[in-house]
C-alpha positions in Angstrom: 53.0 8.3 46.3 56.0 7.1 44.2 57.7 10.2 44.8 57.0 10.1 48.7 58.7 6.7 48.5 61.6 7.8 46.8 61.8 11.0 48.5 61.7 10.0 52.0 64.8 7.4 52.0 67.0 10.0 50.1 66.3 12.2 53.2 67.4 9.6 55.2 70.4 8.8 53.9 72.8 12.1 55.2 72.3 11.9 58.6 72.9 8.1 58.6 76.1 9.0 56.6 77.0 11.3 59.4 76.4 8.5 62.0 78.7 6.1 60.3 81.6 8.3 59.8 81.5 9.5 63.6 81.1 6.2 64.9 83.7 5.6 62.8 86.1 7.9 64.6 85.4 6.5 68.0 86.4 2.8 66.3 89.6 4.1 65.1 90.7 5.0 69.0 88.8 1.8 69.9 85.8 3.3 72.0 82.7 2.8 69.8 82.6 -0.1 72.5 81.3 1.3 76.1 82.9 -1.2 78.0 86.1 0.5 76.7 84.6 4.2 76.8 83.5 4.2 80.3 86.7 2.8 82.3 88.5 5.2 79.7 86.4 8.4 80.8 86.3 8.1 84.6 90.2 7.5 83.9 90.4 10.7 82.3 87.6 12.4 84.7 90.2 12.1 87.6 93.0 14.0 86.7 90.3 16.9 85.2 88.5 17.2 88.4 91.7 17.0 90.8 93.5 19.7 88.6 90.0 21.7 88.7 90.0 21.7 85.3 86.4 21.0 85.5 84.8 22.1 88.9 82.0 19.6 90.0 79.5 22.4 91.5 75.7 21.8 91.6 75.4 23.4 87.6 78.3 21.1 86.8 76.2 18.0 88.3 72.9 19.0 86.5 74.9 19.5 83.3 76.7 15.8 83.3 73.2 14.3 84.4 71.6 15.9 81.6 74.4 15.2 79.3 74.2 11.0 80.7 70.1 11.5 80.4 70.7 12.8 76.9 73.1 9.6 76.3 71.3 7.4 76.9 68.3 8.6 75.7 70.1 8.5 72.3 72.1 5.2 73.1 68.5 3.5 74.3 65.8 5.1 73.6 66.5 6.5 70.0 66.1 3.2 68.1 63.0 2.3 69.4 61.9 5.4 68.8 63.4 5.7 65.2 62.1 2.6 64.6 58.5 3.9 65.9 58.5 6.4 63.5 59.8 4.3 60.8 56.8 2.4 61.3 53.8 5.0 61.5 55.8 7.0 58.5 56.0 3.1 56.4 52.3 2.9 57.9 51.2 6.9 56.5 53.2 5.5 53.2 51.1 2.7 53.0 47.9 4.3 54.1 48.3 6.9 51.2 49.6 4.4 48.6 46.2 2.3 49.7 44.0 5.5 49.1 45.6 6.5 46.1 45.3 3.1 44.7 41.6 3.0 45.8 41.4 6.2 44.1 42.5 4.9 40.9 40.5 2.2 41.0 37.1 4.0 41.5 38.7 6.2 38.7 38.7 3.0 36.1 36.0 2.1 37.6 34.3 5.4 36.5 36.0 5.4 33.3 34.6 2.1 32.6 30.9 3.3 33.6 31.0 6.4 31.2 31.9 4.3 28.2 29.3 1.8 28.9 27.1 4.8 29.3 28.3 5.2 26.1 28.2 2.1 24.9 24.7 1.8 25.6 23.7 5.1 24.7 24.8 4.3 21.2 22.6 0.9 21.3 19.9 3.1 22.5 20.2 4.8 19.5 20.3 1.7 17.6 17.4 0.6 19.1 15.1 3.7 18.3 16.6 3.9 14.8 14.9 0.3 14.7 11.8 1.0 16.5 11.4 3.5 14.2 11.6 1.4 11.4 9.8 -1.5 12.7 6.7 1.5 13.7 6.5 3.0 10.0 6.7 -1.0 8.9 3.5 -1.8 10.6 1.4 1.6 10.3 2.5 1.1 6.5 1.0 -2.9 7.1 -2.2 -1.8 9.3 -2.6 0.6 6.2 -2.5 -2.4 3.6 -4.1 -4.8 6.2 -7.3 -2.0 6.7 -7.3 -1.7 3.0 -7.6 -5.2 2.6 -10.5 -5.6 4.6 -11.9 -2.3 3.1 -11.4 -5.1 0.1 -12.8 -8.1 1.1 -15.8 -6.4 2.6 -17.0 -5.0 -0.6 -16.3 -7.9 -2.3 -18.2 -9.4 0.4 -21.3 -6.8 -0.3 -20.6 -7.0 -3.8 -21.4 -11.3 -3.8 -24.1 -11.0 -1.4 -25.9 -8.1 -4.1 -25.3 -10.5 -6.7 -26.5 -13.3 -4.8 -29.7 -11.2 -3.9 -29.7 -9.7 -7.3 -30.0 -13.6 -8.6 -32.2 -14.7 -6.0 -34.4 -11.6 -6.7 -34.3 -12.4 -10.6 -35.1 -15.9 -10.3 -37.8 -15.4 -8.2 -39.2 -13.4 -10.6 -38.9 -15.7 -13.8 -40.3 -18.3 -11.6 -43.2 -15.7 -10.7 -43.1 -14.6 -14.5 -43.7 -18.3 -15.6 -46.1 -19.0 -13.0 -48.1 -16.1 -14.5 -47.7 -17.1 -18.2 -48.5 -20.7 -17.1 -51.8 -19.5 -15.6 -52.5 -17.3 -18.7 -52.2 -20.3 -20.5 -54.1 -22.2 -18.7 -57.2 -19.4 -18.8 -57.0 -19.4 -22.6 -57.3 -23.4 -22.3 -60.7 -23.3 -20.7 -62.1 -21.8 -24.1 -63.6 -24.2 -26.6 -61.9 -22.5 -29.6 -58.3 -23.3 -27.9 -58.9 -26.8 -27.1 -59.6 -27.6 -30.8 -56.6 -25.8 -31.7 -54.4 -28.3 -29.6 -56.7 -31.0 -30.6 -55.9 -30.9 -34.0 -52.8 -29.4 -33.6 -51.8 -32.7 -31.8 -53.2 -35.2 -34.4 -51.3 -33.3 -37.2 -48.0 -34.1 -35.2 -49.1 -37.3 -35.2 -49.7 -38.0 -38.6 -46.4 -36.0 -38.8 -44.1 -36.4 -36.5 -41.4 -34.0 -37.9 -43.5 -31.2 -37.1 -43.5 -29.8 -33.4 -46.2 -28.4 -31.5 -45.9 -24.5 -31.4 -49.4 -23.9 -29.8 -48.5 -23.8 -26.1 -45.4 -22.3 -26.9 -46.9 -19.6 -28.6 -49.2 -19.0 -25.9 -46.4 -18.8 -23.5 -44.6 -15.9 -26.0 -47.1 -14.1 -26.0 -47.8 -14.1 -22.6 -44.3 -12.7 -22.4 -44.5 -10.4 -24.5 -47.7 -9.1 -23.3 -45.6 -9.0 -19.6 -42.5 -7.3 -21.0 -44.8 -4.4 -22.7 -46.7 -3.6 -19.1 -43.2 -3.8 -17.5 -41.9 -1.3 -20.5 -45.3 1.0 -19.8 -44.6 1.1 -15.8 -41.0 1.9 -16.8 -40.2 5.3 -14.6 -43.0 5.5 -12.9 -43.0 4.5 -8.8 -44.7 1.3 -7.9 -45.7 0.7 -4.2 -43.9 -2.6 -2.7 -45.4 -4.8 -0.6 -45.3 -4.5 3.1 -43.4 -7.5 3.1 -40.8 -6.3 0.9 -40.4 -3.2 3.0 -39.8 -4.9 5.8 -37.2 -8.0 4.4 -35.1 -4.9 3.0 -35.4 -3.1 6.3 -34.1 -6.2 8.6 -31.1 -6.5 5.3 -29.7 -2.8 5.8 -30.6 -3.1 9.3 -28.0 -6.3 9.6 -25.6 -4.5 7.1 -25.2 -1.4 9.0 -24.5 -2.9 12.5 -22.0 -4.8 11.1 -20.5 -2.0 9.3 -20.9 0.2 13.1 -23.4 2.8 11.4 -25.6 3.4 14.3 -26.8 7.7 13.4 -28.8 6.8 9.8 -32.0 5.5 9.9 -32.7 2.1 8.1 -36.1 3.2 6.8 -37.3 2.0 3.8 -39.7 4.4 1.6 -42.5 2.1 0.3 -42.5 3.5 -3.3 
């Protein structure tokens, strides 16, 4: 567009050169002026038709009316026209200048897309670099988190075996007294017992340094008589009770549906 610009008043300039220096001849004789040039040529045109220098036939009168149309089409008409084309050329210069420039600018404007294409592209990549991370992070934490529960859960079992394990053990030293105190009190229904304790109980009173070992006796042996039919069932199977069966059955029942084990059976063998 620049070079349009340039180019088109350089072509300009010759032929406005040639104007000035031929209207410059005409102002050297005085006749650039056409109050001057007329009177001057019809002067002139009377002597050149009366000698028959120039014959005024019908060509001849077509001729000087073209030549005068010519005239003043170029004395008249030719500025408004130059100045016509002046315009639509200034108006075709301005027109192109306007779409070049809009071309440029949806060039930057392009330009400026493609590097935030880029730009983001490159965030994008930051981004998925981080999601990576952040998604081995927390499969590496759900692993720890799972294995934690795993954890607690057995502890969980572990305390609630122990707890059963206690309950289960004092339950049977209560049951284990409660036998020994009724074997003691079987042997006190004899006669031969009774005077045992009897005197027993005065010589602690005539001497109070010694302590009864009578009942205590009694008790130890019951123990001892308990521990050697546990030690003579030892390895053998002994039936439970129907109400044994069925407290452990309801306890692995409860266990497993909280654990989600729905395919094993939760029976319970008797023996």
């Amino acid at each position: 567009a620049r070079a349009l610009r340039i180019a088109a008043p350089a072509a300009a300039r010759p032929a406005r050169a040639l104007g000035r220096r031929s209207s410059s001849m005409l102002a050297r004789v005085g006749l650039d002026d056409w109050k001057y040039a007329y009177p001057v040529g019809f002067l002139m045109a009377i002597p050149i038709v009366q000698n028959q220098v120039l014959i005024l036939s019908e060509e001849t009168q077509l001729v000087g009316c073209f030549a005068l149309f010519c005239g003043a089409v170029y004395n008249v008409v030719s500025p408004g026209i130059a100045e016509m084309l002046d315009k639509k050329g200034a108006e075709i210069l301005a027109q192109h200048s306007e779409g070049e420039e809009k071309q440029i600018e949806a060039t930057k404007l392009e330009i400026e897309a493609h590097e935030e294409s880029i730009a983001l592209l490159s965030q994008l990549s930051a981004l998925a670099a981080a999601s990576k991370a952040a998604t081995a992070e927390l499969a590496e934490a759900k692993t720890l988190e799972h294995r934690h529960q795993i954890r607690d859960d057995m502890v969980k079992k572990l305390d609630t075996l122990v707890a059963k394990q206690d309950q289960i053990l004092a339950a049977k030293t209560a049951e284990l007294v409660a036998e020994a105190a009724t074997s003691v009190e079987a042997a006190f229904a004899k006669q031969e017992v009774k005077d045992l304790a009897l005197a027993e109980a005065i010589a602690t009173l005539q001497t109070p340094t010694e302590k009864p070992a009578l009942v205590a006796s009694m008790f130890v042996d019951a123990f001892k008589a308990k521990g050697a039919q546990s030690q003579a069932l030892a390895g053998t199977q002994i039936d439970l009770a129907a109400e044994a069966v069925a407290q452990i059955q309801d306890e692995l029942a409860t266990l497993m549906k909280k654990d989600g084990i729905e395919d094993i059976p939760a029976d319970v063998s008797a023996k």
